[in-house]
C-alpha positions in Angstrom: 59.7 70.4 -41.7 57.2 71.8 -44.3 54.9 68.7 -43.8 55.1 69.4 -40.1 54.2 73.3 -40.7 51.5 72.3 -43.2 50.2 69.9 -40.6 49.7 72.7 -38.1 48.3 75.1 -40.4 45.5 72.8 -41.6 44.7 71.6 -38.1 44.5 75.4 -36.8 41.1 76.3 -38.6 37.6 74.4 -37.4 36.8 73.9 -40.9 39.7 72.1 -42.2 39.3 69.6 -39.2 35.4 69.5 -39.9 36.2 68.6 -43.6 39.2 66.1 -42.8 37.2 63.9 -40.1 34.5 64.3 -43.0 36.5 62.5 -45.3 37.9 59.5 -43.1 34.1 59.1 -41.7 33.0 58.8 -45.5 35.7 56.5 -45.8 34.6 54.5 -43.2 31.1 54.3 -44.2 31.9 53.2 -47.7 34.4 50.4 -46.1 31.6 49.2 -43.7 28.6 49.5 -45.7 28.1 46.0 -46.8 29.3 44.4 -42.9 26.0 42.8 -41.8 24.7 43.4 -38.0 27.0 41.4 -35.5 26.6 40.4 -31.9 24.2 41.9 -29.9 23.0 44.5 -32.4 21.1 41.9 -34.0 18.8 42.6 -31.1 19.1 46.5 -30.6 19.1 47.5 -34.4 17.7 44.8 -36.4 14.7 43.4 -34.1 14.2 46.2 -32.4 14.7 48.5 -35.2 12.4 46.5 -37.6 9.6 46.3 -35.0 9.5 49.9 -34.8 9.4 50.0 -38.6 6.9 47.8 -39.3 4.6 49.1 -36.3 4.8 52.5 -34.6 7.8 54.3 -34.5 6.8 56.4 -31.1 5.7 53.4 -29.5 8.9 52.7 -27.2 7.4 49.7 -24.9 8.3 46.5 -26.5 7.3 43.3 -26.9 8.5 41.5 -23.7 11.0 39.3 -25.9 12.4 42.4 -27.9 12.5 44.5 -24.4 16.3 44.2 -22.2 15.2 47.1 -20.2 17.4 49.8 -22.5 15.5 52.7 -24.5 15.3 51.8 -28.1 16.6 54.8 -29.3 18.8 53.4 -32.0 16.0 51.5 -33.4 14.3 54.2 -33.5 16.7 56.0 -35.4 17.3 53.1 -37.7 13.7 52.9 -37.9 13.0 56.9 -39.3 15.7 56.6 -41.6 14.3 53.3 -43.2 10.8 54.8 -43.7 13.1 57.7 -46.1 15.5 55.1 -47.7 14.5 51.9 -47.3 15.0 48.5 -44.7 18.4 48.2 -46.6 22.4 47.4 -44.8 24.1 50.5 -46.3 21.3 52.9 -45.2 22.1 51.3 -41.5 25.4 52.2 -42.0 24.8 55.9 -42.8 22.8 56.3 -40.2 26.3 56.0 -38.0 28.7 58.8 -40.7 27.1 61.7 -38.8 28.1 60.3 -35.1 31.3 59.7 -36.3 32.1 62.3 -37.6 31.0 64.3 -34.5 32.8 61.4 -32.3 36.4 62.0 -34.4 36.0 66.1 -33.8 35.2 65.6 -30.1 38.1 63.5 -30.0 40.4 65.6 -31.7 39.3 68.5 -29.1 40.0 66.2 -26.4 43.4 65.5 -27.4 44.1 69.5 -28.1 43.0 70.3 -24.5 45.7 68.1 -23.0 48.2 68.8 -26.0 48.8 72.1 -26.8 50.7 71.5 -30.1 48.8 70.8 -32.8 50.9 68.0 -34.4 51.5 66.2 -31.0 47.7 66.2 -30.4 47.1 64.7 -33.8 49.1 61.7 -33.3 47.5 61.4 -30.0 44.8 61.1 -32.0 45.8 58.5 -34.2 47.1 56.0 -31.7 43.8 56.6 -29.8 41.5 55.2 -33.2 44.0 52.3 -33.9 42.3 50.5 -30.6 41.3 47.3 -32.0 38.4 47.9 -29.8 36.9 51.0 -30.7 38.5 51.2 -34.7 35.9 47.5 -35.1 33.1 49.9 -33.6 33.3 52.1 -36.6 32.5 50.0 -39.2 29.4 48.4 -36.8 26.1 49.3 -36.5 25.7 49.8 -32.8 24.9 52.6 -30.2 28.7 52.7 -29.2 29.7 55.5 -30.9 26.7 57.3 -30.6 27.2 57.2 -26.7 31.1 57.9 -27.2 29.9 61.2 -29.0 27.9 62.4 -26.6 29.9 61.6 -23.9 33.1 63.3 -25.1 30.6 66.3 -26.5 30.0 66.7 -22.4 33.0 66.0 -21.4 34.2 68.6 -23.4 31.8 70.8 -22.8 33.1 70.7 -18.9 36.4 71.7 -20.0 35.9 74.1 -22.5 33.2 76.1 -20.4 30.3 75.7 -22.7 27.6 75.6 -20.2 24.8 75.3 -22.5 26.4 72.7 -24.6 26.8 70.4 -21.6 23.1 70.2 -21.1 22.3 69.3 -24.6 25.1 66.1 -25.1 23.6 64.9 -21.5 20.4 65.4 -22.5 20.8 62.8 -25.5 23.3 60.9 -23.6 20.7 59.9 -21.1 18.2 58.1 -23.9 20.4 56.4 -25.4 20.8 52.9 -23.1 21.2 51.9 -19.9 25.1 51.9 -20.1 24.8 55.6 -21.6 22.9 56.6 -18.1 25.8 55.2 -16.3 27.9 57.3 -18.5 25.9 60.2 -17.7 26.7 59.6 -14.2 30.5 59.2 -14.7 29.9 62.6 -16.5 28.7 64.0 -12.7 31.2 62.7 -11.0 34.1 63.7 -12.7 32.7 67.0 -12.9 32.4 67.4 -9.2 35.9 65.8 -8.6 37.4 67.5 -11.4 35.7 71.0 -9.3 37.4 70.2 -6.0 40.7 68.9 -6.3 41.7 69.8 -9.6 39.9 73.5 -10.4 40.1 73.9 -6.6 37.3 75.9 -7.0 36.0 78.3 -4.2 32.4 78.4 -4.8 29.9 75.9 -3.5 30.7 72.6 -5.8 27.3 71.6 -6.2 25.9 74.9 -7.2 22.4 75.9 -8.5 24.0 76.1 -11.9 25.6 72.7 -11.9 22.6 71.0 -10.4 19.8 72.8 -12.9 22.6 71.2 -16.0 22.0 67.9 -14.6 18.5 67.8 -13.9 17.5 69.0 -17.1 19.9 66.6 -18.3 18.3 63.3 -16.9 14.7 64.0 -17.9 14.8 61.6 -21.1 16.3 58.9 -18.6 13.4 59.5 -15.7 10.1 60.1 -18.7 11.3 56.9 -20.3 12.1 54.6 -16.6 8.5 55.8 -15.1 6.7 55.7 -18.3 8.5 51.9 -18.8 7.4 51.1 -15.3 4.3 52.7 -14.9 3.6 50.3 -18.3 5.1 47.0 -17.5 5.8 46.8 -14.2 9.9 46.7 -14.1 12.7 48.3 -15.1 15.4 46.1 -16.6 14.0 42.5 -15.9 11.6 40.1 -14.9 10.5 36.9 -14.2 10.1 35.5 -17.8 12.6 37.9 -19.8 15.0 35.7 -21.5 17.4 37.8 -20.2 16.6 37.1 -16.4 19.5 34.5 -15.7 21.9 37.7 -16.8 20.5 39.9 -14.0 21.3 38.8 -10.8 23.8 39.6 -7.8 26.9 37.4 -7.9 28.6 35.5 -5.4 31.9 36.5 -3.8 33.6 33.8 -6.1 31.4 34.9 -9.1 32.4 38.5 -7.8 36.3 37.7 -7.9 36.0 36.2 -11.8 34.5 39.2 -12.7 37.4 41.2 -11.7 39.3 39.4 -13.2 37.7 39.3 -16.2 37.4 42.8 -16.2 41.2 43.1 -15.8 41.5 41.0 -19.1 39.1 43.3 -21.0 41.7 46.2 -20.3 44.6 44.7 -21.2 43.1 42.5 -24.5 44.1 43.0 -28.1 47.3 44.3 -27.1 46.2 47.1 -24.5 48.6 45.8 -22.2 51.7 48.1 -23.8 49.7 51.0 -22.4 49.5 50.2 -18.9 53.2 49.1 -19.1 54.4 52.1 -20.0 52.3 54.2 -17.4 53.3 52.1 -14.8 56.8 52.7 -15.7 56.5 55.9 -15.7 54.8 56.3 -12.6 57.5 54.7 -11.1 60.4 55.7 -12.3 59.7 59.7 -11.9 57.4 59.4 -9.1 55.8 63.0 -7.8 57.2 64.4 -11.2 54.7 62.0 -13.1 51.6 63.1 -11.4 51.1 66.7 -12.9 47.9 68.7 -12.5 47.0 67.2 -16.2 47.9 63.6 -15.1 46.2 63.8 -12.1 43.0 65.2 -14.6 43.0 62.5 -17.0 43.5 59.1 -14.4 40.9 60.7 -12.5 38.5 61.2 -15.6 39.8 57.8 -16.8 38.2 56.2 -14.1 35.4 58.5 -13.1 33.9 58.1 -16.6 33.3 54.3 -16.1 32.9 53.9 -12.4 29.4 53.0 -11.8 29.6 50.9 -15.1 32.5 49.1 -13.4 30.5 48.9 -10.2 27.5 47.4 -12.3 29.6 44.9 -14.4 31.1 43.4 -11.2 28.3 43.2 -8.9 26.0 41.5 -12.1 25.6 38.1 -13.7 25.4 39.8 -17.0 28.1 38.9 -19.3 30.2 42.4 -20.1 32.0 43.2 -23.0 35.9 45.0 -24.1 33.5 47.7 -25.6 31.7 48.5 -21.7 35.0 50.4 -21.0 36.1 52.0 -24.5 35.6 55.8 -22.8 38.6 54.7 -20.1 40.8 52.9 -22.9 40.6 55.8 -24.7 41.9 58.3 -21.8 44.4 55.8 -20.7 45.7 55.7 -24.2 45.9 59.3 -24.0 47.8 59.6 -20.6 50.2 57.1 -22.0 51.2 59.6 -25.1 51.7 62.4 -22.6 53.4 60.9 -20.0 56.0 59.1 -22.8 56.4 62.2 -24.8 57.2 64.4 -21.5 59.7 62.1 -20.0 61.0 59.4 -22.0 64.1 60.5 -25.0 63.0 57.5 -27.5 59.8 59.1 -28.3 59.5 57.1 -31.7 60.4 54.1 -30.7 57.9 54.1 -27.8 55.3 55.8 -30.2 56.1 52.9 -33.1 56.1 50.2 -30.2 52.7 50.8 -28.9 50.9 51.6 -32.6 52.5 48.1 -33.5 51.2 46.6 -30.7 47.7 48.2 -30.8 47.4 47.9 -34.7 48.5 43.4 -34.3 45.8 43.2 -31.3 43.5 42.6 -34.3 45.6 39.5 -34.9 44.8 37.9 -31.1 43.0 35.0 -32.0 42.7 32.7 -29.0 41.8 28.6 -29.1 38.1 28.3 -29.9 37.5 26.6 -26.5 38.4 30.2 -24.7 35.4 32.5 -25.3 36.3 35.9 -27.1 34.8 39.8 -27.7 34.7 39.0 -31.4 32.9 42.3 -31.5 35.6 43.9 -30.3 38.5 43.0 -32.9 38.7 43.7 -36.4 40.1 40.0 -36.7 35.8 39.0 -37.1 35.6 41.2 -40.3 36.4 37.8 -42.8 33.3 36.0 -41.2 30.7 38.4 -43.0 32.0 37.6 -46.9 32.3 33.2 -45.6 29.1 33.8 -43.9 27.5 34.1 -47.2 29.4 31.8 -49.4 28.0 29.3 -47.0 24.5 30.4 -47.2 25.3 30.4 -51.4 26.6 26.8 -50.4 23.2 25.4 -48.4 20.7 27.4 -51.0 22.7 25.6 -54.2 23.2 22.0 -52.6 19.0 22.8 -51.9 19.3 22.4 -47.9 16.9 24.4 -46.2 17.9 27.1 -44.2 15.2 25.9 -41.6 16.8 22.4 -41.2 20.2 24.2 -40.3 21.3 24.7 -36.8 23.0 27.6 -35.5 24.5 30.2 -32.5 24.3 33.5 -31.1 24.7 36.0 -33.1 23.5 33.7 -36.3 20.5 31.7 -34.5 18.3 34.5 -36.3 16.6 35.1 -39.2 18.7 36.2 -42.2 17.0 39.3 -42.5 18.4 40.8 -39.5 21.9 40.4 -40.8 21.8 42.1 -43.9 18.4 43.4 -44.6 17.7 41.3 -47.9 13.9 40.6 -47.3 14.9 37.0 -46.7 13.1 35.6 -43.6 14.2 32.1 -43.5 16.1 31.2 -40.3 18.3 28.9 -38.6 17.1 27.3 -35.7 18.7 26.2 -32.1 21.1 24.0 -31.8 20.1 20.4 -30.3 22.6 17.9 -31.0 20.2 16.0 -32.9 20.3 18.8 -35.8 20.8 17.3 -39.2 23.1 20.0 -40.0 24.9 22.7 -38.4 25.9 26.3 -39.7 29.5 27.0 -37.1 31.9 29.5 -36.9 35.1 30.5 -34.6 33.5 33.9 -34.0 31.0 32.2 -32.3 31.5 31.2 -28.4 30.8 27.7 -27.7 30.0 25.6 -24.7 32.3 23.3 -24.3 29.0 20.7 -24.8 28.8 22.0 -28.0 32.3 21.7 -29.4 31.9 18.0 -28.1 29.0 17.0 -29.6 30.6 18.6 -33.0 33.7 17.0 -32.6 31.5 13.6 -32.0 28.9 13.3 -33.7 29.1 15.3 -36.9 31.0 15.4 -40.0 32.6 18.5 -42.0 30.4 18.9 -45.2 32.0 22.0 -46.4 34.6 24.6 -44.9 35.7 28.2 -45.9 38.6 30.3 -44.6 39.6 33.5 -45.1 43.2 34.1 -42.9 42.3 33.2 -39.4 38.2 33.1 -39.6 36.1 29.9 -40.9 32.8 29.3 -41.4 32.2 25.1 -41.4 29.0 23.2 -41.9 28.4 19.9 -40.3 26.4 17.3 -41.4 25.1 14.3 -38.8 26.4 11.4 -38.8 24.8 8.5 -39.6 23.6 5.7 -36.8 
């Protein structure tokens, strides 16, 4: 009971929750400091980033190779703080402690809006950042929880009343990427939903007020589209970008694997307790389940994402688990409300959906079946083999050059970890005399053949479920 009342007290004042989100932030940062770039970051923080460095900062149209169409803001970012500290992995990694430490309050103000009680909201809180998902985009560099931030900051801003506030988190929300504009829609049209059938307000829903927020708002996202246009002709591809094949209308049957690959991205990594326990729910108290504040957060849930939904189903562009974290998040949320209102084995339900959130990190499928390896903690072993294979090649004196590799380690070491060390693996052939492979990297299954057939193991390291292997040709 006095832990409890202690609990409340310290989560009562704005500085105590200031100074504990502090803490687990730092935390964070000194955990993740020394995890390389992964994924697609090597793209929009090291290349990017590093171009901007080394050239002009304020120069924002990119090489055509460097340029998917998004704003380089996080470059950009990167790219200031280097010129202070120095091209160097931990000050990557600071650059990120401020956002999430402003992501973890916003959070924690969500929660308290919906749940009153302190202690409640807190847990809430808790079972929200255990998401395999969104816990691995903490220790990343990447602009995920930048957009999260600022996306909660207006989301909160909208509840709360704090007009002004609003204008300045969409403001920044619209530079950030092309995703983070689609965000800054879902922003618009919860707002005006949330206006009629939940406020139920009187006055004209698309007032002067509201209007002037948004159009102030989307003035980073218009300056930087023209001026990218005006320059280069296109927005987010063309002919010869090497992204091309990745934006094009589907098919109806490309269409219908999209959906359901977007139903798997929901219910991965052990999301799937959440929806259960919704729909059961739903269906066993019916009208009684679908409160004012139910009814608020399934339609911000699915507001907040809907034109990124409507772009990742209608595109060739491969999405990821981490597209839809804002919605995970809220639907985590809804799940702790609707349990601790109407269900008597609170603690068992709490302990049964923490378990299952916190061993998602442990879904590991067969390396034939393509996985969001940026989206799982699982990965977080690859970075430590990465380099005792790279120790391996440099010892046994095998050039890093003559090595063969794939996405997201076809690049040059530099971008990983910022060592000054340029040397880089090139593209995989078949005919490659040896091969740098690891299960965190998604295969065609052309390529697993042609390992399985015509190479040998030279040396493997493991570390739990993670390997690194290099092949060596065989010989003819």
């Amino acid at each position: 009971m006095k832990k409890i009342l202690f609990l409340e007290r310290f989560f009562d004042t704005k500085k105590n929750q200031y100074l504990f989100f502090t803490i687990i932030s730092f935390a964070i940062f000194l955990f993740s400091m020394d995890v390389g770039i992964f994924w697609d970051n090597v793209l929009f923080t090291s290349k990017i980033g590093t171009h901007l460095y080394e050239n002009n900062l304020f120069n924002w149209m990119l090489p055509d190779n460097l340029d998917a169409g998004h704003p380089p803001t996080l470059g950009f970012l990167l790219a200031i703080l280097w010129k202070v500290f120095g091209q160097k992995l931990w000050v990557s990694h600071l650059l990120m402690l401020p956002f999430t430490i402003g992501f973890l309050y916003q959070l924690f103000q969500l929660t308290s809006y919906f749940i009153k009680n302190k202690i409640h909201s807190f847990f809430a809180f808790l079972l929200i950042i255990i998401d395999p998902t969104l816990s691995t985009q903490f220790v990343l560099v990447n602009p995920e929880i930048i957009q999260l931030f600022l996306f909660l900051l207006a989301i909160n801003s909208i509840l709360y009343e704090r007009y002004f506030l609003k204008i300045v988190a969409l403001f920044f929300l619209s530079i950030i990427s092309l995703r983070s504009m689609l965000l800054f829609g879902g922003v618009f049209l919860f707002e005006i939903i949330n206006l009629k059938y939940i406020v139920k307000t009187e006055k004209a829903i698309l007032s002067k007020k509201l209007i002037f927020s948004y159009v102030i708002g989307i003035i980073p996202a218009i300056a930087y589209l023209s001026i990218h246009y005006i320059e280069k002709g296109w927005l987010v591809s063309h002919a010869n970008s090497p992204w091309s094949g990745h934006r094009n209308f589907v098919s109806l049957n490309e269409f219908l694997k999209n959906c359901a690959v977007l139903v798997h991205k929901y219910i991965d990594y052990g999301r799937f307790i959440i929806y259960f326990v919704i729909i059961y729910i739903f269906i066993k108290f019916k009208k009684s389940a679908f409160s004012k504040v139910t009814k608020q957060l399934l339609i911000l849930s699915f507001s907040s994402v809907f034109f990124i939904i409507i772009a990742s189903l209608l595109s060739s562009n491969p999405f990821g688990h981490r597209y839809f974290l804002i919605s995970y998040i809220l639907l985590n949320l809804l799940s702790f409300l609707l349990f601790v209102k109407f269900l008597k084995k609170k603690r068992f339900v709490y302990s049964l959906i923490f378990i299952t959130l916190i061993t998602g990190n442990l879904w590991i499928y067969p390396k034939e079946i393509a996985q969001g390896w940026d989206a799982t903690l699982a990965h977080l072993p690859y970075y430590s083999l990465r380099l005792k294979a790279i120790d391996y090649l440099n010892n046994n004196k095998i050039e890093i050059e003559d090595v063969a590799s794939f996405f997201p380690n076809k690049t040059a070491l530099h971008h990983v970890d910022f060592k000054n060390d340029h040397r880089s693996f090139q593209n995989f052939n078949k005919k490659n005399d040896y091969v740098f492979y690891s299960n965190v990297y998604n295969l065609s299954d052309e390529d697993y053949d042609s390992l399985n057939t015509d190479y040998n193991i030279l040396k493997e390291f493991k570390n739990n479920n993670i390997q690194v292997i290099l092949y060596i040709l065989k010989e003819k």
